[in-house]
N, C-alpha and C positions, 0 to 999 in steps of 0.2 A: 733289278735284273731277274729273267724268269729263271726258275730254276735247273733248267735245259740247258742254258748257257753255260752255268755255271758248271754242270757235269761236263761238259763240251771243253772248256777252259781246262779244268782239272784233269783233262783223258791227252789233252794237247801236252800238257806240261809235262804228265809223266812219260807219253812217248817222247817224247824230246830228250828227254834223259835216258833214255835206250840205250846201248854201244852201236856202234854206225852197221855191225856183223847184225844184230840182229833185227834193226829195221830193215835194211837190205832186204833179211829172208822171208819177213814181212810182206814187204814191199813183190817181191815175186811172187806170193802167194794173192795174189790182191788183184785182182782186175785191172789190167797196164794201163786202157785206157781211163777208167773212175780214176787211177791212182795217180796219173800224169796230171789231168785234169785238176784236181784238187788241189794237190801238194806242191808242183810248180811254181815256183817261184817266192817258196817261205820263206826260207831263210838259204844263205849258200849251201849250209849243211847238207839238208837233205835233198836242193839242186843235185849237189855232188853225185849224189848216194845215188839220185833217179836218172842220172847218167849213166850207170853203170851197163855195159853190153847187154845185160840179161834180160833187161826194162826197156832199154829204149832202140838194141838193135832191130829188132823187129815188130813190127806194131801191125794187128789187123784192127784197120779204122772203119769197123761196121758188124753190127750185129747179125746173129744165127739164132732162127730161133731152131725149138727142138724139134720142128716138120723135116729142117734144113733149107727153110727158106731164107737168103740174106736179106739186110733190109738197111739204111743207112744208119747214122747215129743220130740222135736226138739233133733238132738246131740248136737248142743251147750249148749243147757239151759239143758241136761241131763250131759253134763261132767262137769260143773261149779256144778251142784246140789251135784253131787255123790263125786268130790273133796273137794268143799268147806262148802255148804251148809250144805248138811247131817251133816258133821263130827262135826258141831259147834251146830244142834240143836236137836242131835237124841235123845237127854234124856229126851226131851220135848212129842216126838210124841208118841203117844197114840194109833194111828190106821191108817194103809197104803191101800188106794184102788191102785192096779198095775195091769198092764197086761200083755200078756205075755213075749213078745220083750223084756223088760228094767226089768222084777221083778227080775233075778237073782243080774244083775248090783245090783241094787237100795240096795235088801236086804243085800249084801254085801259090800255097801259102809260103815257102819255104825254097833255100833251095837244097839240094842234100848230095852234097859231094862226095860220100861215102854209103851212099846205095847202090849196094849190087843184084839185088833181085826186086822185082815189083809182078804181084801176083793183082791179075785185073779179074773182077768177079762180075758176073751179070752184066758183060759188055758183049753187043757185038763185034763181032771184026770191024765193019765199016763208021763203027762208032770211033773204035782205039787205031783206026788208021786216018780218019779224020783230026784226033786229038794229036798225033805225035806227027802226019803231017802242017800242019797249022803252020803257019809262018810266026806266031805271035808265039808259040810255046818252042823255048830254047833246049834242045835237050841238052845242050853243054852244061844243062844245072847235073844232069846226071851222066856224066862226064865216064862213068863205071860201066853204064848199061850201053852205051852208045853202039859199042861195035860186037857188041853179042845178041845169038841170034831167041826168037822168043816165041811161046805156043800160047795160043788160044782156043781151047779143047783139042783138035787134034790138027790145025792148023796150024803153019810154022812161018816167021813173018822174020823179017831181020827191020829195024827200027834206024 
C-alpha cells in the first residue's frame, strides 16, 4: 500500500474520533460544496452532522472566480452532487444560488420541499421564464417558492 494511503487512512480515523461539536465547526469552515461532495454518505455520523442548517441550508452550486466571473462546477463534482448528493440532503436545503449551465440539472436532481429562496446567476429572463414555464418542470417540488414574487436584476416576475 503507497504510503499516501496510509497517511489518508490514519487522518480518516483520527477525525472520526473528533466530538460531533467540533467537526461540525470543521465542517463550516470547509468549502459546503468539496465538503458535501466528499463526506456524503460515510457513515450516518457525519451524514447527520452534514445536515445540520448551517451546511446544507444554503448551497451556492457554482464557482466565482476573483474577476467576479461565475462559472459552473466542475462535471465531476457536478455528476457525483446531482446523483448522490442532492438526493440524500435536499430536504435539508433551504435556499439554491445557481447559474445558468448547471440550474436546470441541479433543480431537477432533487426535489426540495423546504426551499425558500433560489438566487438564478447568469440567466436571462427568457431563459428563467422558459425554465419555470415548461410543462415538464413541476414547481409543486418547490411548493415554498410557488406563490412569492422574484427579481431578476431589476426585473420582478411572480413564478
Amino acid at each position: 500500500m503507497p504510503k499516501m494511503n496510509i497517511i489518508m487512512k490514519d487522518f480518516c480515523a483520527q477525525l472520526m474520533n473528533l466530538p460531533d461539536e467540533i467537526l461540525l465547526m470543521i465542517f463550516k469552515k470547509a468549502d459546503r460544496v468539496e465538503i458535501l461532495n466528499s463526506m456524503v454518505g460515510i457513515n450516518k455520523r457525519i451524514d447527520q452532522i452534514l445536515c445540520d442548517p448551517t451546511i446544507t441550508g444554503r448551497l451556492t452550486l457554482m464557482r466565482s472566480s476573483a474577476s467576479g466571473h461565475i462559472h459552473p462546477l466542475d462535471n465531476v463534482i457536478l455528476d457525483r452532487f446531482c446523483c448522490q448528493t442532492l438526493p440524500q440532503i435536499h430536504h435539508h436545503i433551504q435556499w439554491l444560488n445557481l447559474e445558468s449551465l448547471t440550474m436546470e440539472r441541479i433543480l431537477r436532481a432533487a426535489e426540495y420541499p423546504n426551499l425558500c429562496g433560489l438566487g438564478l446567476h447568469r440567466i436571462d429572463y427568457k431563459a428563467m421564464r422558459r425554465l419555470f414555464d415548461s410543462k415538464s418542470f413541476d414547481l409543486g417540488t418547490f411548493s415554498k417558492l410557488s406563490n412569492r414574487k422574484h427579481f431578476i436584476g431589476r426585473r420582478k416576475f411572480k413564478i
